[in-house]
C-alpha positions as a Markdown table, in Angstrom:
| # | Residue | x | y | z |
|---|---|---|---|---|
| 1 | Unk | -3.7 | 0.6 | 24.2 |
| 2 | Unk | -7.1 | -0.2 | 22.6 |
| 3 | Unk | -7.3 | -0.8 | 18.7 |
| 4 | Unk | -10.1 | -1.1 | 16.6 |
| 5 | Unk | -8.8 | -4.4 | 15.1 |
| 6 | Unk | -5.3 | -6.0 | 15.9 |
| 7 | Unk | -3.2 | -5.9 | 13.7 |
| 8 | Unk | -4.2 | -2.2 | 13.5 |
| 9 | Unk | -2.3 | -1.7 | 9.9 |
| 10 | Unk | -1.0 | 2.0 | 9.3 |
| 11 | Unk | -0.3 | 3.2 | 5.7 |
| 12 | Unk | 2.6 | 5.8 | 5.8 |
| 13 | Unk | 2.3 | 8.8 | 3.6 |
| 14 | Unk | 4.6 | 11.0 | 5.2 |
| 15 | Unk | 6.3 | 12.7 | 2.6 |
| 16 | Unk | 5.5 | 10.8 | -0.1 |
| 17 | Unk | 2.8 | 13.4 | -1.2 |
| 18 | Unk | 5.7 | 15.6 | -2.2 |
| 19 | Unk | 3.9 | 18.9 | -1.5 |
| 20 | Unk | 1.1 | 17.9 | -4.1 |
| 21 | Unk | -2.2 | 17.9 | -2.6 |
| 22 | Unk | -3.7 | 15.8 | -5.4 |
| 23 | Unk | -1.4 | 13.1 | -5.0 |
| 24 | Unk | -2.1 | 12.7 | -1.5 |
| 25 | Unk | -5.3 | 12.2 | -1.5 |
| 26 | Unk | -4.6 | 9.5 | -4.5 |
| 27 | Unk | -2.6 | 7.5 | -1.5 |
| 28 | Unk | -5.3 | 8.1 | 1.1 |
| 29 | Unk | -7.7 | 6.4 | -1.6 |
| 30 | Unk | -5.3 | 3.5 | -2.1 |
| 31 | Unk | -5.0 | 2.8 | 1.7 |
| 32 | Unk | -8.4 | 3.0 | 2.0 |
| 33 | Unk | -8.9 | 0.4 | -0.9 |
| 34 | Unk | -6.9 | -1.6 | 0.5 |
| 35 | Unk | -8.7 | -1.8 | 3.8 |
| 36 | Unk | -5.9 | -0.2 | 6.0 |
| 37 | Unk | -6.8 | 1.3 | 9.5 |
| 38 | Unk | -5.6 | 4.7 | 9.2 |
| 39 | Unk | -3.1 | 6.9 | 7.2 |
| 40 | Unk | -0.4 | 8.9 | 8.3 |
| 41 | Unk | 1.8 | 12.0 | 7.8 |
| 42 | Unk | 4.6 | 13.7 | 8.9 |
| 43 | Unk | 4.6 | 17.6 | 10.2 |
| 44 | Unk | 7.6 | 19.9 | 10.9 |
| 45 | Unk | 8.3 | 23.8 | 11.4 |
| 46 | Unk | 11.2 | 23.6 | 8.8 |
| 47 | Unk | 12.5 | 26.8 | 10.2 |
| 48 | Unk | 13.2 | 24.3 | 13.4 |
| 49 | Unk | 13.5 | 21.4 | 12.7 |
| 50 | Unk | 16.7 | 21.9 | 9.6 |
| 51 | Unk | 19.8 | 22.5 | 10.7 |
| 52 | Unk | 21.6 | 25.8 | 9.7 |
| 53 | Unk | 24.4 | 24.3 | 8.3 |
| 54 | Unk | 22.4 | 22.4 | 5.5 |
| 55 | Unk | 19.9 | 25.3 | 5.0 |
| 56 | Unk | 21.9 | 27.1 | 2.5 |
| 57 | Unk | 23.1 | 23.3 | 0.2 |
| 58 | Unk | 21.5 | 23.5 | -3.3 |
| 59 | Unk | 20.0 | 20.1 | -4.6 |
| 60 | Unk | 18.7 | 19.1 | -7.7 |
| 61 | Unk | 14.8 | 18.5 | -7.5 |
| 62 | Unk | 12.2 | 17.7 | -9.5 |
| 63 | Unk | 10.9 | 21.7 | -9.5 |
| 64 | Unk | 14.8 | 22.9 | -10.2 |
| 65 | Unk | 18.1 | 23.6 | -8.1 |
| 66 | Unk | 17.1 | 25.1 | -5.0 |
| 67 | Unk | 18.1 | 25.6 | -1.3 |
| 68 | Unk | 17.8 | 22.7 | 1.0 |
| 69 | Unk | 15.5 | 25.1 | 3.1 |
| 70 | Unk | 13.3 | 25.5 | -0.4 |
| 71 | Unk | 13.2 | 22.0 | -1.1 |
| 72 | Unk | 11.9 | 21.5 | 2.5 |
| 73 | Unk | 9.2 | 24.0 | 2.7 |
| 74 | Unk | 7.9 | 23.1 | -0.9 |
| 75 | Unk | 7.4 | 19.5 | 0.3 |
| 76 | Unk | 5.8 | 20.4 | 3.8 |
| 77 | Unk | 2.1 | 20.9 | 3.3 |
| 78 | Unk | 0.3 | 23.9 | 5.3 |
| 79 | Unk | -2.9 | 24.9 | 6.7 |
| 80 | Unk | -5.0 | 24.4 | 4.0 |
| 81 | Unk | -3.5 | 21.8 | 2.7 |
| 82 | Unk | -4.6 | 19.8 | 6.2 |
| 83 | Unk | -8.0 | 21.2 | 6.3 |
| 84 | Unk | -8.2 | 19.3 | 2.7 |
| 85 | Unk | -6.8 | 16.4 | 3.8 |
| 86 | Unk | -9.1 | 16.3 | 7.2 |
| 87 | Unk | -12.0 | 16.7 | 5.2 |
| 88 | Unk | -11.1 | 13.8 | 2.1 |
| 89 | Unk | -10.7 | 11.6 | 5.1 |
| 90 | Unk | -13.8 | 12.1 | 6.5 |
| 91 | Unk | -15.6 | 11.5 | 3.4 |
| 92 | Unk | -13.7 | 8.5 | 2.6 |
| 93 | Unk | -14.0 | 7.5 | 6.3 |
| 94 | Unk | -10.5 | 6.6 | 7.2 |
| 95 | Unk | -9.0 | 8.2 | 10.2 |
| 96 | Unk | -5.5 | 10.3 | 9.7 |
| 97 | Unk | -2.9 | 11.3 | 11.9 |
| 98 | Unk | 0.7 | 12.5 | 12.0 |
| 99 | Unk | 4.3 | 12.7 | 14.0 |
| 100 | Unk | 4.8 | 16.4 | 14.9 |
| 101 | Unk | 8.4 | 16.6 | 14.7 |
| 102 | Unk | 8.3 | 19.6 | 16.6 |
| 103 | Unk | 6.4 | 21.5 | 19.5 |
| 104 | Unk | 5.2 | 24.0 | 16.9 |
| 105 | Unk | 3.7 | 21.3 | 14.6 |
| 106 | Unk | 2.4 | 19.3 | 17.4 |
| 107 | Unk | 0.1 | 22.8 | 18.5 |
| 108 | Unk | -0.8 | 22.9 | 15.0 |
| 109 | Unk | -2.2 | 19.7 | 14.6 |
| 110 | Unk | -4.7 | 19.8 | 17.5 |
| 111 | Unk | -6.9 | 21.8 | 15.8 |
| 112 | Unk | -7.9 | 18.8 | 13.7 |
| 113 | Unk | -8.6 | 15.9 | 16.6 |
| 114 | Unk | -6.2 | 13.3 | 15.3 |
| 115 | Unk | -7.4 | 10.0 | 17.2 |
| 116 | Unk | -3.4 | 9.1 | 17.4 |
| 117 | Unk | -0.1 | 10.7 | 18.0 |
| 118 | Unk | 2.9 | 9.2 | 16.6 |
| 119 | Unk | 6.4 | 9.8 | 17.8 |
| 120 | Unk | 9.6 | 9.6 | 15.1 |
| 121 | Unk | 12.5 | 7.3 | 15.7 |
| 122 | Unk | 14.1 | 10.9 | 15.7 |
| 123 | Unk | 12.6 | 12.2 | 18.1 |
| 124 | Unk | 12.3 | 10.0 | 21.0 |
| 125 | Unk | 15.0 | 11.4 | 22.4 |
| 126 | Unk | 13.3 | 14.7 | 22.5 |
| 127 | Unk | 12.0 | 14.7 | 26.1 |
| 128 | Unk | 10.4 | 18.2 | 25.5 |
| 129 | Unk | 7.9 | 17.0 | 22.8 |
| 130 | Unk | 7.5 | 13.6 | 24.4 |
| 131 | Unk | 6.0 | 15.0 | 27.4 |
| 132 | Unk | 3.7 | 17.4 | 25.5 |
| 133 | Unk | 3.2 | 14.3 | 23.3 |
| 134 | Unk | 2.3 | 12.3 | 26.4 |
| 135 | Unk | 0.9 | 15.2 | 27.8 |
| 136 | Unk | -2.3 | 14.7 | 25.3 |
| 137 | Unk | -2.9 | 11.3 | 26.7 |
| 138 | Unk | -3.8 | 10.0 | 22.8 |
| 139 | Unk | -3.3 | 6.5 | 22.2 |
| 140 | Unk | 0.2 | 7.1 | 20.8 |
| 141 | Unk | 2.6 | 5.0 | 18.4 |
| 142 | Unk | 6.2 | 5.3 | 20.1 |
| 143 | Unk | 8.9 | 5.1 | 16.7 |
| 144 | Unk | 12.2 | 2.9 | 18.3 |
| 145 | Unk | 14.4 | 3.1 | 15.6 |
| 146 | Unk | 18.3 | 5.0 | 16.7 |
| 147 | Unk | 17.4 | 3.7 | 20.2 |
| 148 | Unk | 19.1 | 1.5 | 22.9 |
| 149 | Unk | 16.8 | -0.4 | 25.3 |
| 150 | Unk | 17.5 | 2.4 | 28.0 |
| 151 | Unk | 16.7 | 5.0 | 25.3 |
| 152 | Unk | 13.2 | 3.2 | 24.9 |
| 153 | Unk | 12.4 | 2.5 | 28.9 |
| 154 | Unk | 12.6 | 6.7 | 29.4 |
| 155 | Unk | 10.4 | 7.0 | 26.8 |
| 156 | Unk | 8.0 | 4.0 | 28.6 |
| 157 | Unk | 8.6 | 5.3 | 32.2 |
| 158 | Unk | 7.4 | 8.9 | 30.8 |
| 159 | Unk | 4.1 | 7.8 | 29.2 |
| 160 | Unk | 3.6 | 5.9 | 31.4 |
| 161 | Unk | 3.8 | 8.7 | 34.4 |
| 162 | Unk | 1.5 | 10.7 | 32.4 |
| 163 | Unk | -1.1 | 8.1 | 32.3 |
| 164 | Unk | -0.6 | 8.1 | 28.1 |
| 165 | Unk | -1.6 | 4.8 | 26.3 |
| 166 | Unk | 1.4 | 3.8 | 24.1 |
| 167 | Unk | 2.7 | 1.2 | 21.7 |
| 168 | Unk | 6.7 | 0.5 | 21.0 |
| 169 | Unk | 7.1 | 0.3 | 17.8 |
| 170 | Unk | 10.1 | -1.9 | 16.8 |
| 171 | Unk | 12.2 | -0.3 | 13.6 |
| 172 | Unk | 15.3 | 0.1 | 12.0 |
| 173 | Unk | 15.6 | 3.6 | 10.4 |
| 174 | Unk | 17.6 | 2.4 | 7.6 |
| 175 | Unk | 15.9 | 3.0 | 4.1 |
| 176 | Unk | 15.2 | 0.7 | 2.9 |
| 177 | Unk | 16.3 | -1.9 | 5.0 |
| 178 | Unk | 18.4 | -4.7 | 4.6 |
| 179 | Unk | 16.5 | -8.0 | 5.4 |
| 180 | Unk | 19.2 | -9.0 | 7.5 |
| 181 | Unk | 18.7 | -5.8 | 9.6 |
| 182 | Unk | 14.9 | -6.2 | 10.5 |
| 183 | Unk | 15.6 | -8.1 | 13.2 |
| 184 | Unk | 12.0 | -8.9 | 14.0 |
| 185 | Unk | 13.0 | -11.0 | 16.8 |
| 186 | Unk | 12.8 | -7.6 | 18.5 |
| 187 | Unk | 9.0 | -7.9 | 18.7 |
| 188 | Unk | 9.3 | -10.4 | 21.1 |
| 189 | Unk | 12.0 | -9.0 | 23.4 |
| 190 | Unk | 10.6 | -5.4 | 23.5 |
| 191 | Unk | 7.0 | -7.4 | 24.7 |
| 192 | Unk | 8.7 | -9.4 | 27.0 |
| 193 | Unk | 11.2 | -6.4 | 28.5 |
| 194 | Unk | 8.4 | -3.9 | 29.2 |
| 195 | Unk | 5.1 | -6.1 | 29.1 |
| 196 | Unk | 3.1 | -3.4 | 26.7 |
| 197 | Unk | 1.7 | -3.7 | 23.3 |
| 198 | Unk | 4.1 | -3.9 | 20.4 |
| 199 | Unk | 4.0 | -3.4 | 16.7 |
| 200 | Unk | 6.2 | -3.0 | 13.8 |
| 201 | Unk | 7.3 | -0.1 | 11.6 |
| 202 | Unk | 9.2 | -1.3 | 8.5 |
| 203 | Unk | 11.8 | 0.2 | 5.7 |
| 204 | Unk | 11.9 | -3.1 | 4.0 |
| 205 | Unk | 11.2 | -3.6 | 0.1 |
| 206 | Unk | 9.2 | -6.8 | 0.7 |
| 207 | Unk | 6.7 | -8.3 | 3.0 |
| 208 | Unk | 7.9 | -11.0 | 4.6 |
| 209 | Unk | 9.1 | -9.2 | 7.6 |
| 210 | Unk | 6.1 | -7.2 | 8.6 |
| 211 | Unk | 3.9 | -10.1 | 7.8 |
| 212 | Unk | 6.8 | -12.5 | 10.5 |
| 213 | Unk | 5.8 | -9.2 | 12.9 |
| 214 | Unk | 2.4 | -10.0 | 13.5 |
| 215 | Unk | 3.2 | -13.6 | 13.6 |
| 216 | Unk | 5.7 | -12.1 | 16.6 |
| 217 | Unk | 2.3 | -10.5 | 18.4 |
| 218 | Unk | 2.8 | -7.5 | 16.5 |
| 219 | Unk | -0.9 | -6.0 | 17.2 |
| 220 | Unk | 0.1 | -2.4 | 14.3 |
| 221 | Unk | 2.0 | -2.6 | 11.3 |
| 222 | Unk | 2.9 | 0.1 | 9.6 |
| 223 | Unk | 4.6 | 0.5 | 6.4 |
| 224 | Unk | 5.1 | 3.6 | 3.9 |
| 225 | Unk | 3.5 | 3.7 | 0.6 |
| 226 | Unk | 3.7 | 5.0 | -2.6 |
| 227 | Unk | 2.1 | 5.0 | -6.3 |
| 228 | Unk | 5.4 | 4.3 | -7.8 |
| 229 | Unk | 8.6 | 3.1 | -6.1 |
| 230 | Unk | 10.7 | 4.9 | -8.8 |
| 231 | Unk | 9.3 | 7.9 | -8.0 |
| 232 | Unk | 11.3 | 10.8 | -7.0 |
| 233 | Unk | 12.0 | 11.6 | -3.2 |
| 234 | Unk | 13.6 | 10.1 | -0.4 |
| 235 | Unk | 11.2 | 7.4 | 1.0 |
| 236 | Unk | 9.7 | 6.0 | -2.2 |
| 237 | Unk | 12.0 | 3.1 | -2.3 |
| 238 | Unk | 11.3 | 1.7 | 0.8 |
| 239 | Unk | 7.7 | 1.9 | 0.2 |
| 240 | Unk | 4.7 | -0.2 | -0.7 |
| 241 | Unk | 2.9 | 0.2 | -4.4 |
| 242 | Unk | -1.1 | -0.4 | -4.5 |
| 243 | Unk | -0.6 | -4.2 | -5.0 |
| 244 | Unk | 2.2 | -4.9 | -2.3 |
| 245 | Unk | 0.0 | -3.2 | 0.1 |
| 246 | Unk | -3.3 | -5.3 | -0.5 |
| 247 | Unk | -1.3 | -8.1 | -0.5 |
| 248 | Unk | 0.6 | -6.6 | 2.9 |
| 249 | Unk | -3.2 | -6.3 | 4.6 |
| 250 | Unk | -4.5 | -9.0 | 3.3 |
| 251 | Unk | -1.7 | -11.7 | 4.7 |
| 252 | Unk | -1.5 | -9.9 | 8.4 |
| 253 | Unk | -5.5 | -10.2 | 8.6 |
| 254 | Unk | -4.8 | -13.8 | 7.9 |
| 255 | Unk | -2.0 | -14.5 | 10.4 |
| 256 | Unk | -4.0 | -15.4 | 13.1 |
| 257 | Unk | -5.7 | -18.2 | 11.2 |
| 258 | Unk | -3.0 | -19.4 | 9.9 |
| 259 | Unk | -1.0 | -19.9 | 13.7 |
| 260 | Unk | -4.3 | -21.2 | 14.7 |
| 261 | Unk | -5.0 | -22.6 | 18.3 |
| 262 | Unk | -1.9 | -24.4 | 18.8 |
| 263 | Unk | -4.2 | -28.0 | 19.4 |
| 264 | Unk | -3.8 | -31.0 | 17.6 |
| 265 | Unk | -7.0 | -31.9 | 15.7 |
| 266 | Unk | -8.1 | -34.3 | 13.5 |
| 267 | Unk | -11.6 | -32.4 | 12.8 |
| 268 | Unk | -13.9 | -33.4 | 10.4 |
| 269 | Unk | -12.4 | -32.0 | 7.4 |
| 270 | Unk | -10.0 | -34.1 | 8.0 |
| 271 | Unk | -11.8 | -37.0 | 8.8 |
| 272 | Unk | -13.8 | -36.8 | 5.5 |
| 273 | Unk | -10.4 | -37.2 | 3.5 |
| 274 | Unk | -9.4 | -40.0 | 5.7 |
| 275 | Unk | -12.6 | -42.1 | 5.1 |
| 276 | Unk | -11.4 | -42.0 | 1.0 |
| 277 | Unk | -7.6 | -42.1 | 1.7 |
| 278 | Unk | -7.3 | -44.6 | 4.5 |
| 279 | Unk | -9.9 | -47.7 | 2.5 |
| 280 | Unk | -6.9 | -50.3 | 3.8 |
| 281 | Unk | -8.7 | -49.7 | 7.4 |
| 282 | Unk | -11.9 | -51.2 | 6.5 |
| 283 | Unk | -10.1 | -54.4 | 4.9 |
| 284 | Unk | -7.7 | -54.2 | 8.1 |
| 285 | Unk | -11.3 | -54.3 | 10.3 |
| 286 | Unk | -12.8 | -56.7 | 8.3 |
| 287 | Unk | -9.9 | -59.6 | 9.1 |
């Protein structure tokens, strides 16, 4: 799967907009401040995708007690709210994308030209919307959370039948997760098992792991943020504030040089410091 730059680092909207318009766009300008590759969002046809028997569950919400159903549709953003967001990433120039969660949304969103699909940990068992996924033949982000190795080689063996340029990404669906659950290890074994690129989609509250991903060969990262982790709504807490996520981009731009080549050297940096440090030498030479 070709990237513009590896590690190809994905900032996570999603819901986090919740519903307002204006406060998207305030995290599209901080993941584009931030020098991120591309933002993302989520898309469902709540009248699908919610099941019946939690439609009708009233919840407390920051616009009053409403349905679960009410609470869904006043977070999802519509038409026009896309052809805003399509257009403020164009004038920013950062590309957008989002995981249709359904066959309905995934229609929907063709009329904007996303340069990505992304499929949901959720929905990767969803062989329908894979292959209509896949069907697209966009470079496409494949979600592994709630799967079994055998879940995940379906999923491969499909896009792979369809010609579709993919990349697992390893993820626990947990939120947020625990640090002892990230299990970036899993990098490595997915790479190794089915030879394809590999990145990492965390739920963590810290950095460490996504920044041991790329050291892993994660070549995309991407992590969910946020203006404010107290804020209200379901993913906020396992998401990145302004300053966690420059720090996030700017240390997995820097893992490669930090692994470096793997060579022993003694360069001439080095060999500078040893002229002043090693003086006994010259006493040592002149006996």
């Amino acid at each position: 799967m070709r990237l513009p730059r590896k590690p190809f680092i994905i900032a996570e909207i999603g819901i986090n907009g919740n519903g307002d318009i204006d406060l998207a766009k305030k995290l599209i300008d901080v993941a584009k401040r931030c020098d991120c590759d591309a933002v993302k969002f989520q898309k469902r046809a709540v009248e699908i995708c919610i099941p019946e028997s939690v439609r009708d569950m009233e919840r407390e919400t920051p616009w009053g007690i409403m349905t679960y159903m009410e609470y869904k549709r006043r977070m999802e953003f519509g038409e026009d709210q896309y052809d805003e967001i399509d257009e403020y990433c164009k004038s920013v120039d950062i590309p957008w994308f989002a995981s249709a969660w359904d066959l309905e949304s995934l229609k929907f969103l063709k009329k904007y030209d996303c340069p990505y699909n992304k499929v949901a940990s959720a929905m990767l068992l969803n062989w329908e919307l894979l292959r209509a996924i896949a069907a697209e033949k966009k470079p496409t982000f494949i979600s592994t959370g709630m799967s079994t190795l055998q879940d995940i080689s379906k999923a491969v063996v499909l896009f792979d039948g369809l010609c579709c340029p993919f990349c697992l990404m390893h993820c626990n669906s947990t939120y947020p997760t625990a640090i002892e659950d990230c299990n970036i290890n899993v990098v490595e074994k997915l790479y190794r098992h089915f030879v394809c690129d590999v990145g990492y989609s965390g739920h963590e509250t810290g950095l460490l792991p996504s920044i041991l991903a790329v050291a892993k060969g994660a070549v995309a990262v991407e992590r969910h943020i946020t203006l404010d982790r107290a804020m209200w709504g379901s993913d906020h807490a396992a998401s990145l504030e302004p300053h966690g996520l420059e720090l996030l981009v700017r240390d997995c731009r820097n893992v490669s040089k930090i692994l470096g080549s793997g060579v022993k050297a003694f360069g001439e940096k080095e060999k500078a410091v040893a002229r002043k440090q090693r003086y006994f030498l010259e006493r040592q030479d002149a006996k």
